[in-house]
N, C-alpha and C positions, 0 to 999 in steps of 0.2 A: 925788480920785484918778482915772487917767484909766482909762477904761473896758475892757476888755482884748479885748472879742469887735472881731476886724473884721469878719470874713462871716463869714455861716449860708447853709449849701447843706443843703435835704432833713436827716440827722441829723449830717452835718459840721459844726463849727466851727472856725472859723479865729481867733487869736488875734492881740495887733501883734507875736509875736515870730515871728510866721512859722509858728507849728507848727498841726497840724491835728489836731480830736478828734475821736474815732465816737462818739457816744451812743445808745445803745440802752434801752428799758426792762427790766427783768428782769421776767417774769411773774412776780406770786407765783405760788409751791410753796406746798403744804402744809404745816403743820408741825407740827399741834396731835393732838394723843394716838400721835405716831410713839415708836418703842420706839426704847431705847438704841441698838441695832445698825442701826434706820434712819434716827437720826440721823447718825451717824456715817456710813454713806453718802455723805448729802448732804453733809455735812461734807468728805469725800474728794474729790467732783464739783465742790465753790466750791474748795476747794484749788485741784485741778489746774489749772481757770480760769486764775485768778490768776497762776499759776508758770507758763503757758506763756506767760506776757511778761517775758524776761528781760533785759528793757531798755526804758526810756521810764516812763510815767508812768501812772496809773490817776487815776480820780476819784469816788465813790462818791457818789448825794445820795439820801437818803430825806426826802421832799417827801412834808408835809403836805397834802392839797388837800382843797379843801372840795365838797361834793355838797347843792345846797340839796331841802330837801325836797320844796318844791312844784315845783322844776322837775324832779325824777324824776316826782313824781304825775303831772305834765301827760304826759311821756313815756307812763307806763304807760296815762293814758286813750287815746293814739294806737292800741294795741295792742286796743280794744274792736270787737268784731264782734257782730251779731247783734239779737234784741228785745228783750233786757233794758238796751241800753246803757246807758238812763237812768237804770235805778235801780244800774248799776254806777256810775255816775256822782255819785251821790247817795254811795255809800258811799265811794267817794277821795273827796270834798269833805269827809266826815265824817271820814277815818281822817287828812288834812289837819290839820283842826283839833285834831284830838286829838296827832297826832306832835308840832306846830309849840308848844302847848302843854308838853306833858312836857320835850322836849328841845332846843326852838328850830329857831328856821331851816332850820340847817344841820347837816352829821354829818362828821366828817372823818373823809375815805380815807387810805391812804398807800400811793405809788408808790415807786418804786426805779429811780432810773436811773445808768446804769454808762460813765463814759465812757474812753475808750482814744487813749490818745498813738498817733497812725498812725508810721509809719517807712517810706521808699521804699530799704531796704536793699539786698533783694533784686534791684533791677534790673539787666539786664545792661550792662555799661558798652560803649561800642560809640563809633565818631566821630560817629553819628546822634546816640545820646543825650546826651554831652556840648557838641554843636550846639545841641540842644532846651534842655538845661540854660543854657545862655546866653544863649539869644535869653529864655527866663522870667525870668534874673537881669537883663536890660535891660529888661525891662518891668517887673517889680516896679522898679524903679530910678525909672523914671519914672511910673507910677504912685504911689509913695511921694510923689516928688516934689509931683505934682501935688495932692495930698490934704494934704501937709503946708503949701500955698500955697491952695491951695482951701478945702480944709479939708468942700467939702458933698458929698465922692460918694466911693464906697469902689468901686474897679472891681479884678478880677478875674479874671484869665486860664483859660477855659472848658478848655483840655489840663491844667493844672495840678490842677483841683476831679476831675476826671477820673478822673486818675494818682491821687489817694488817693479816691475813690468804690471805684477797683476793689481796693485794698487793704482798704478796711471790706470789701467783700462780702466776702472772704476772710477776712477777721475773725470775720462773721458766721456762714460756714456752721461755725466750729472752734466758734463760743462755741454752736452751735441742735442739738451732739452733744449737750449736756449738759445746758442749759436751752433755757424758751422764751422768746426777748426779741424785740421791736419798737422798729424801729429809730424815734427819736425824728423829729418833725416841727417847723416853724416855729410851729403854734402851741404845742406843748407848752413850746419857748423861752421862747415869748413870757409863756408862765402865770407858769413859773419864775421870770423877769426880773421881771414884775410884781407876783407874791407875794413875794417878798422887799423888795418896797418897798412894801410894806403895803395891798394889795390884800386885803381883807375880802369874802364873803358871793358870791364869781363861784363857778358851778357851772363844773366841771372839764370835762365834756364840750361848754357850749356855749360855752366862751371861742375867739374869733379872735384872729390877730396877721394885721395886716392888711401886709406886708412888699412893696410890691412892685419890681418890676427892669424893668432894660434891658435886652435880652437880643439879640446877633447871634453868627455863627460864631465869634469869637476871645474875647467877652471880655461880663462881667456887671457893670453898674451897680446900683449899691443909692443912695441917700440915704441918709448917716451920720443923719441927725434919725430916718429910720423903724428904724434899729436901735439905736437910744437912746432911739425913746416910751415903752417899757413901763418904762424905771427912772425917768418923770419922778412928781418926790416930793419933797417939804421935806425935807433929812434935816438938823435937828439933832444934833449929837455931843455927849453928856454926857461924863463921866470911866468911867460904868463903864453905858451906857447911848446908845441912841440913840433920838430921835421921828420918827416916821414921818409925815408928811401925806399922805394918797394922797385926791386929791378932795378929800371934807367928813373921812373918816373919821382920826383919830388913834391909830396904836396906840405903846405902848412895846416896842422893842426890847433884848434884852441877850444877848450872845455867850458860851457857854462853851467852854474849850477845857480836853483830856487835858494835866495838868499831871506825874500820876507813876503809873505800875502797881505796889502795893507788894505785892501778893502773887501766886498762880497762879492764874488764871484755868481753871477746872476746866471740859471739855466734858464731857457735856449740861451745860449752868445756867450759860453765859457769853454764851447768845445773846441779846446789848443788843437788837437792834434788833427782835426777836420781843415782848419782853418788854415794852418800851416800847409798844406796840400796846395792852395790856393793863393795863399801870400805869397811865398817866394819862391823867384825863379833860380834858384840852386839847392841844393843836395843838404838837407837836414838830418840826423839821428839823435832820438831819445831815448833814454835810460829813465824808468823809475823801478828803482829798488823798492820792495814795501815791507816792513817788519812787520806782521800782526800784532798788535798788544792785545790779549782778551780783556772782554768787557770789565772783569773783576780788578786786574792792573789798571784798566784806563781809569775805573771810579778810585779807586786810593787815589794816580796822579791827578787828577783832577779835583780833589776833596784836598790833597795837602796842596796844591795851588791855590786853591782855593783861602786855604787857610793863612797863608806869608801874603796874600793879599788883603784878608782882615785884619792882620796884625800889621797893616801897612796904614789904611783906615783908622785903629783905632790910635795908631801912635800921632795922625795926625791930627786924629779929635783932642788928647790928651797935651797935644803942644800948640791949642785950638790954632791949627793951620787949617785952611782948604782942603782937602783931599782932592789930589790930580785927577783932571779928567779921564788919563789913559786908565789911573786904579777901577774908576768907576764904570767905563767902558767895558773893560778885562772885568771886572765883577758881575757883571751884567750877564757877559757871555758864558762864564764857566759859571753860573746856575743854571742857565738855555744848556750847556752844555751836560752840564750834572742829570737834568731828568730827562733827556732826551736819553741819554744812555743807561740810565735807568729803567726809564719806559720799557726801550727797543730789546736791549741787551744785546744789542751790538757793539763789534769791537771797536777800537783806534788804530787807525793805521800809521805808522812814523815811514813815512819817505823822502827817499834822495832822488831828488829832480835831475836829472845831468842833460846837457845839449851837446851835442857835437856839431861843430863846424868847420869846414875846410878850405880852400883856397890852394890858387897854384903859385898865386907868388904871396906875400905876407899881406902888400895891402890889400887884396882881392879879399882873404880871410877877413881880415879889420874890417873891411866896409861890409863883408854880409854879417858878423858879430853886433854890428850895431845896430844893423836892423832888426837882427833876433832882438835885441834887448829893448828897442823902441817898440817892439808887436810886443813884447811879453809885458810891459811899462800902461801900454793903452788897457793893459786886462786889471791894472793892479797890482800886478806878481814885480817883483824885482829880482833881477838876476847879478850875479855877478863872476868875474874871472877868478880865481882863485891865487894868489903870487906864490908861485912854488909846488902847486898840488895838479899838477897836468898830468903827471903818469900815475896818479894815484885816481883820478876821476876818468884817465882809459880805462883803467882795470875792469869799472864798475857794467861794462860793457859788458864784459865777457860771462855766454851763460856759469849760472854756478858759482859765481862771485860772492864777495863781501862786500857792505859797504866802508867805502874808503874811510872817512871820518865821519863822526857826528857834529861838526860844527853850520852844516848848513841843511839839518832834517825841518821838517814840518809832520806835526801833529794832524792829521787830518782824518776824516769821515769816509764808508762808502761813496757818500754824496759825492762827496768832493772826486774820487778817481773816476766814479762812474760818467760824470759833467764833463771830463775831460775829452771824451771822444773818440776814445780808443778803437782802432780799427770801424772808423766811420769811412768814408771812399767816396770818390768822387771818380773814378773811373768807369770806363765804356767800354761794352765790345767785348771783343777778342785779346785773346796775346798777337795774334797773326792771323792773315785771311786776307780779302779786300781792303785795302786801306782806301778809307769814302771820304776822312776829315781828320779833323781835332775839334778837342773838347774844349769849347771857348773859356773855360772859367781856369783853366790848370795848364792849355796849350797840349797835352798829351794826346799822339797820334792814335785814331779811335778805327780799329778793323773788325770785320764782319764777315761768320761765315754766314752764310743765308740758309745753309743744306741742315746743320748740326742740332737744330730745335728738337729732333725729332730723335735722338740718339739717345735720349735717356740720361744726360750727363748729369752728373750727383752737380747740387747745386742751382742748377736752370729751375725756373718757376712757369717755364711752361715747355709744352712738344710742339707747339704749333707753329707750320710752315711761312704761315701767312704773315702778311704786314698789312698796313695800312698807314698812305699819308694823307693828312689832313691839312687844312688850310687857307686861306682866302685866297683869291686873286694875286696873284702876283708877290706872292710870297717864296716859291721858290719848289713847288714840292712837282711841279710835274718835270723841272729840272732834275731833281734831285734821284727824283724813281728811275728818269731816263739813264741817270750815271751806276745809280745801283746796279740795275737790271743787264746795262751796260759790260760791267765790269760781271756779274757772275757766268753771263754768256761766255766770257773771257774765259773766266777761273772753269768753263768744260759745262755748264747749263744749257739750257733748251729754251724760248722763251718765246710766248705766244703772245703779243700785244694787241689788244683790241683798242684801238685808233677812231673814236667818232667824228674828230674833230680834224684829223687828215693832216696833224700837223710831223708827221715825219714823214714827210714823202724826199726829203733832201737826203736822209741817210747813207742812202747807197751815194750818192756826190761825195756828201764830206767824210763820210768811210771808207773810201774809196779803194783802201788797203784788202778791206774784206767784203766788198761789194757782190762778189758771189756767193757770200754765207749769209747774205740778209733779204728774204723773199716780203716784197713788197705786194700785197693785193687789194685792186682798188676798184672797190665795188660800188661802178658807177649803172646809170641806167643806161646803157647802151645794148644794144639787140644778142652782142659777144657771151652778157652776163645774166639771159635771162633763165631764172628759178635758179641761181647759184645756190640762193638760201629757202629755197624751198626744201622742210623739212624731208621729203623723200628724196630730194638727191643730196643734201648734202651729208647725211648721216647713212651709215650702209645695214645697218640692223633695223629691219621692218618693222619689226617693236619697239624698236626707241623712235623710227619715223612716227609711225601714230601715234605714242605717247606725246612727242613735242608741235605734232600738227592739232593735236586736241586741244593742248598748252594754248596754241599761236593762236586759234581762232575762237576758243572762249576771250581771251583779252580781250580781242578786236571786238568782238559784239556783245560780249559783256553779260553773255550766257553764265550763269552757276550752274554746279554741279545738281546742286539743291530745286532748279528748276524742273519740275517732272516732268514736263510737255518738249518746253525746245532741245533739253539736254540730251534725250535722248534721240530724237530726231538727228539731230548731230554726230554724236557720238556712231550709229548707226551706219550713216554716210564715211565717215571717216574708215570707217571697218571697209566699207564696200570697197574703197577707192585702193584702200591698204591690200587688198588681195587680187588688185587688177597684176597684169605682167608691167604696165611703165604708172607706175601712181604717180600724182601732183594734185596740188592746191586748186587748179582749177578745175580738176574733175571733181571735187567735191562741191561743188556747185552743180555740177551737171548730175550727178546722184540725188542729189534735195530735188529738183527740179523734177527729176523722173521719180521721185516719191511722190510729188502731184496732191500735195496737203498745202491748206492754206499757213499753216507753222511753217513745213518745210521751204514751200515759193517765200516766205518771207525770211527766213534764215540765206536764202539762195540771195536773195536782193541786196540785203544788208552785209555781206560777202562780197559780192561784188559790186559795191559802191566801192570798195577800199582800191581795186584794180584800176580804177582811172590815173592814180596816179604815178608818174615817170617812173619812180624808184621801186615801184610796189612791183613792178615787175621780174625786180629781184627774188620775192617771195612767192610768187606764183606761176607755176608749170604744169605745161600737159603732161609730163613724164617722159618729154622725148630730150631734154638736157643733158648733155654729157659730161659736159667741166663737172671738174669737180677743183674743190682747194686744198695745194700738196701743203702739207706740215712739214715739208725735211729737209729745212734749211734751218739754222742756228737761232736766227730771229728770224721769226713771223710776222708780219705786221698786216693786219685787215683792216683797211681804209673803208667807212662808206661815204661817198658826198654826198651832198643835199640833205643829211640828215636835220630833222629839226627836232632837239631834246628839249621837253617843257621845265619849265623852270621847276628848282626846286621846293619850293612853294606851293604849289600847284596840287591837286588831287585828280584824281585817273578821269574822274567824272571831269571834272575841267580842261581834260586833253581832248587836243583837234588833230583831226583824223590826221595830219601831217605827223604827229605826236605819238597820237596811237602806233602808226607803222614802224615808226624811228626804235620805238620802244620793243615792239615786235621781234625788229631782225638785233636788237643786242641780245634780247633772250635767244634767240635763233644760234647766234655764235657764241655764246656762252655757254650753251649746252654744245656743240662741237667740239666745245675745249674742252668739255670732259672726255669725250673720246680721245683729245692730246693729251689729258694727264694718265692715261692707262697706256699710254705708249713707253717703254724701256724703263722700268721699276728701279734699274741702277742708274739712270740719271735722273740727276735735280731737273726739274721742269717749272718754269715761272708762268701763270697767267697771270697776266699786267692787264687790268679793267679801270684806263682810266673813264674818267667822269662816271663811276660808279654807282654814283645818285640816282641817275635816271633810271636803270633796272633793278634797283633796291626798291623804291621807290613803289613796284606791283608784287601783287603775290606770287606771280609765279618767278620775276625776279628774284625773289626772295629766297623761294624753296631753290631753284637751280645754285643760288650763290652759296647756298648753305652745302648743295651738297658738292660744288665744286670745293670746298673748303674743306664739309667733312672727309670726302673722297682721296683729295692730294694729300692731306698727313699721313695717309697709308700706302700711300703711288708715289711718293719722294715726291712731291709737287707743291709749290705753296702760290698761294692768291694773293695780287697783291691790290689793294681795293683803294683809286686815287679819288675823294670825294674832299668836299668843303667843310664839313662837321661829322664831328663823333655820331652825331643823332642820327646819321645817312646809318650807321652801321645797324640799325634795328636792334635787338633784344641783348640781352644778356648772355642768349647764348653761341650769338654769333661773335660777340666781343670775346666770351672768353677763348674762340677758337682764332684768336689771331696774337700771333708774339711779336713781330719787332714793332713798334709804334712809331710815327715821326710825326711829330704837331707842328706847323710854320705859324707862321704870325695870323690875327686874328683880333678883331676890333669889336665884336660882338660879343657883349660881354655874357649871353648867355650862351653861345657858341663855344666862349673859353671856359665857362662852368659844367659844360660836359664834357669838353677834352679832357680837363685835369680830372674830371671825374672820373672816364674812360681810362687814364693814365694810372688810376688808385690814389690820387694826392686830392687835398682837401678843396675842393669845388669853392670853399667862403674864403680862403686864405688870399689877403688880398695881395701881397709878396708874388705868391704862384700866377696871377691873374695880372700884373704890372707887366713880370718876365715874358710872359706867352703874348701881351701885346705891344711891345717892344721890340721884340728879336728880329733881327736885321734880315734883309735879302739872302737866302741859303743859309740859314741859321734853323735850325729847329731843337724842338722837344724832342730826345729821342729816349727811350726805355728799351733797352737790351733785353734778350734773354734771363738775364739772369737776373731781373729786375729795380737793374742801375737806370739812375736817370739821371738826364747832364742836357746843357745845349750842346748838341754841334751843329760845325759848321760845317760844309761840304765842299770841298777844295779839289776842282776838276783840276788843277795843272796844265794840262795842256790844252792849247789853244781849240785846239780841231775840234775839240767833246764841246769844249762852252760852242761855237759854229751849230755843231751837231743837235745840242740839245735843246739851245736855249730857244723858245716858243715865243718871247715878245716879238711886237713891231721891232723891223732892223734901225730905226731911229732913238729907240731905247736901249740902248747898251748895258745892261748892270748884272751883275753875277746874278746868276740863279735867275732866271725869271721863272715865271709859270706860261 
């Protein structure tokens, strides 16, 4: 069969019947836990797409492409900075063997490319342009000529590629209202061309097509040989089958095409090509070819069908027979059909469905063929093999095509291509970065860079640094933060974890590899540690010391601002203490005291009621304290014991003074951390705040978390906030400053109506609210950057991390604990 593409310009193809295609990719959308009403949306938005070409031709191809494993890892060790490289380096060589293992090689993606019949309609007719027009029709003449005598060089008039360049971009900026697509390149062609001639095991990102030209003012030379290498291949033709040679590699080919639609295809639950993502575990590609018919051809066809179906009617009235159910059926629909296309004045679309499937040995093919046609069977659609038409239903493939036959078209609606699900996605993540899981519903390995929120990349739906995991008890998220945080330390980070709960003190043990890059500080009440977090020694700017001792001891005594008697009293003292040469907490007691007012002795009293206790003496110094705590190890970890955080239920007014203090010293080093996120602008820096409830929870919690959040998006730093519900996270506008999300499991059903809420998906949908309390141990809700959502799951691999991280009793063994 002869070949159909003559030139490729940038995402132009040019065909031998003269016509030109725009191919663009559609970016996956989202698609996975959206509610009825925003499916239906999108459903509305691929519509209108579609319907605004109401003449020329579409070509739809959802392209299998393969992503080899080790050549992502090799990617992601590129992204290593720092003194751990090598044993990050140790771990992708081990998480290598383990993937390639489990799941082979390779992982298939799927792309979506959409390509569009150009038309030069619009131009205005003029004696210029019909000049121009002729002098192009004598050169394509002789051109033709020459190529058809030649037969080795395909040349090209550079005003012509031109004249439809600027018709796509116009194309482009109508189709970039509604989606976001990328206009295709010569290699993406070249992939295309190649995988369909059985091109096995090439990573999608590092394939070339190496195409080169001739190039001067009037016109472009190609060699027909370099736009014909990528389909060179053995192709045997069976009866209902084709073999592929590409190199050494053999696969089986075999083509399906839409044979009948016997029933309604119901939206939500007709979107094939979403669905297919997730049905099957091998390598699918589809073809739909779409002719436009305009709405004025569709009413004729459908008024004379209409017609051989009355004269069907009345011949049976006239030989008083019955008239067949199917007549009355079909009569029913093409009147539904008549005014609805009257109404609308939208077109009909006539498409050829085609499937491709493949296999390495014959029966591998057969048995996944029949599972395509037992999933295409459960929707209504019938499919079938064609006897003799395999290289004619390859063809259909290749951009710039014809359709092969009209023996197995369907007549159908916007409705209908839009239900289909074109470029819907269920994908996570990265292409490359931390590899943390897979995505439980499709098995596809899910990577993370943590750093890149904030780069501005086209497509991302937010800049923000931050994360947040959610989740109940024993779900799996403080495991899971541990591996995250883990691993970006790795990939060259900085991470400061605030620890209430003391539960990594074993780190340096089972890390044992990098035991001098992980500083452990554990801030007990022993005599060693006393005012460690006394706001003047631990912070070294005298102005951020009194702005956070003003902080610490309104909390404690419950003074406002808004009080005019004690507040200033206070505030006053704090000044005085602030400009001694060694300030502390407990000289601001001895300042109220020698103020010598019955406010001030009572602000004095109520101060140091809090100093009786063991650990408080962390927070209170004469100013003669030296420690101080180093940041400049790779992880940080500040331990306090004895803490006691009030339940999250609870109100401030309901906190006991155990309570109060606990709540105290996380604001105390939560405000330190901001002095670690201003440390080296060119490294990623993580604060990790688990149990983050508790200092959410007060107002000055509040403001420090906001500005630790607002502050790192501008410092390369991101907050990562570990609490049990969305509602921990406060207002609107701290939600919207945090981008990765991870939800665990959760039984509370109004806990899971603000996750999804938080998450953007429909809080009432009861589907989303089964999923989210369901999802197993290390399973969570995750929303990426780029505002994908999927379960994954989190697959530590190696033994020593699960040791490392997992926080249950050691008599509960089960991945992921909390």
């Amino acid at each position: 069969m002869k070949f159909p593409i003559k030139y490729i310009e940038d995402n132009l193809v040019f065909n031998t019947d003269n016509e030109c295609f725009a191919y663009y990719e559609l970016m996956p959308y989202n698609y996975s836990f959206l509610s009825p009403e925003q499916k239906q949306q999108v459903h509305e938005n691929f519509r209108q797409m579609i319907a605004q070409n109401r003449d020329g031709k579409l070509h739809l191809i959802q392209l299998a492409t393969e992503a080899s494993v080790r050549d992502t890892m090799t990617r992601s060790k590129a992204l290593l900075k720092g003194n751990l490289k090598e044993i990050a380096e140790t771990h992708i060589d081990g998480q290598v063997e383990a993937l390639t293992e489990s799941i082979g090689d390779n992982q298939v993606d799927y792309r979506f490319y959409i390509g569009f019949k150009l038309l030069l309609n619009d131009k205005e007719v003029s004696a210029k342009s019909i000049w121009q027009d002729l002098i192009l029709g004598v050169d394509d003449f002789i051109h033709g000529f020459n190529e058809t005598f030649t037969g080795n060089f395909v040349v090209m008039n550079n005003s012509e590629v031109e004249r439809f360049n600027k018709v796509a971009q116009f194309l482009a900026d109508k189709i970039g209202r509604r989606f976001k697509i990328r206009p295709l390149t010569k290699d993406d062609f070249g992939y295309l061309l190649e995988h369909l001639h059985g091109m096995n095991g090439q990573d999608y990102d590092d394939y070339y097509y190496h195409l080169p030209k001739e190039q001067d003012d009037q016109q472009t030379i190609i060699k027909k040989y370099d736009l014909i290498k990528p389909t060179r291949a053995m192709i045997e033709q069976k009866q209902r089958y084709l073999v592929l040679t590409h190199d050494s590699d053999q696969s089986f080919i075999t083509y399906l095409t839409m044979s009948d639609i016997v029933g309604e295809l119901e939206f939500p639950g007709s979107e094939i090509f979403y669905f297919q993502q997730q049905q099957f575990d091998f390598p699918i590609d589809t073809s739909l070819n779409i002719e436009i018919v305009t709405n004025k051809k569709a009413l004729t066809k459908v008024r004379n069908k209409k017609k051989e179906l009355r004269d069907l009617d009345n011949h049976a009235y006239q030989s008083n027979n019955e008239t067949s159910r199917g007549v009355v059926d079909a009569l029913d629909s093409v009147d539904e059909l008549e005014a609805d296309l009257d109404q609308s004045k939208d077109a009909m679309y006539k498409i050829s469905y085609v499937i491709r499937v493949s296999g390495r040995t014959l029966d591998e093919m057969k048995r996944h063929a029949d599972q395509i046609l037992d999933f295409y069977d459960s929707l209504n659609i019938k499919l079938v093999r064609p006897f003799g038409d395999m290289l004619g239903l390859h063809s259909e493939f290749i951009p710039a095509s014809k359709r092969y036959m009209n023996d197995y078209i369907q007549y159908v609606t916007s409705d209908f291509i839009a239900s289909l699900g074109f470029g819907a996605t269920q994908s996570l993540g990265e292409k490359e970065g931390i590899y943390v899981g897979y995505n439980v519903d499709t098995g596809r390995n899910v990577f993370i860079k943590p750093d890149i929120a904030a780069q501005g990349l086209s497509g991302t739906v937010t800049n923000a640094l931050s994360a947040a995991f959610l989740g109940s008890l024993g779900g799996g998220k403080s495991f899971s933060n541990n591996l995250l945080v883990y691993y970006a330390v790795l990939y060259g980070a900085q991470a400061l974890i605030l620890d209430p709960k003391s539960e990594r003190t074993n780190w340096t043990r089972n890390l044992d590899f990098m035991a001098d890059k992980i500083n452990i500080v554990n801030l007990t009440s022993e005599e060693k540690n006393r005012g460690l977090l006394d706001p003047y020694i631990i912070l070294k700017n005298p102005k951020d010391s009194e702005s956070l001792a003003v902080d610490t001891l309104t909390f404690l005594t419950g003074i406002s601002s808004r009080d005019a008697e004690r507040f200033p009293t206070l505030r006053k003292a704090i000044r005085n203490v602030t400009q001694q040469k060694e300030p502390g907490l407990l000289k601001v007691i001895d300042e109220l005291r020698r103020e010598d007012t019955d406010i001030a002795i009572n602000i004095a009293d109520h101060i140091e009621s809090f100093t009786d206790y063991d650990f408080a003496a962390l927070l209170f110094s004469d100013g003669t304290a030296r420690n101080s705590i180093a940041l400049d190890k790779n992880i940080n970890i500040i331990q306090i014991a004895d803490l006691v955080l009030p339940d999250t239920d609870k109100t401030q007014e309901e906190y006991i003074t155990a309570e109060m203090l606990s709540v105290a010293m996380l604001m105390i080093i939560s405000t330190f951390a901001i002095d670690f996120i201003h440390s080296d602008r060119s490294r990623f820096k993580i604060v990790d705040l688990d149990e983050a409830w508790a200092f959410l929870n007060v107002a000055q919690g509040k403001t420090l978390s906001m500005k630790l959040i607002r502050e790192g998006r501008s410092m390369n730093a991101g907050v990562y906030l570990v609490t049990q519900n969305a509602n921990d996270l406060l207002d609107e506008k701290m939600k919207n400053n945090i981008g990765m999300k991870f939800a665990f499991r959760s039984t509370d059903i109004n806990e899971i109506k603000h996750t999804l809420q938080f998450f953007g998906l429909d809080p009432e949908d009861e589907s989303n609210q089964q999923r989210l309390r369901s999802l197993d141990n290390g399973e969570c809700l995750f929303q990426d950057i780029w505002g994908h959502v999927g379960v994954l799951h989190f697959d530590y691999i190696f033994e020593h991390l699960y040791h490392a991280f997992d926080t249950r009793p050691p008599q509960t063994q089960v991945t992921g604990g909390d």
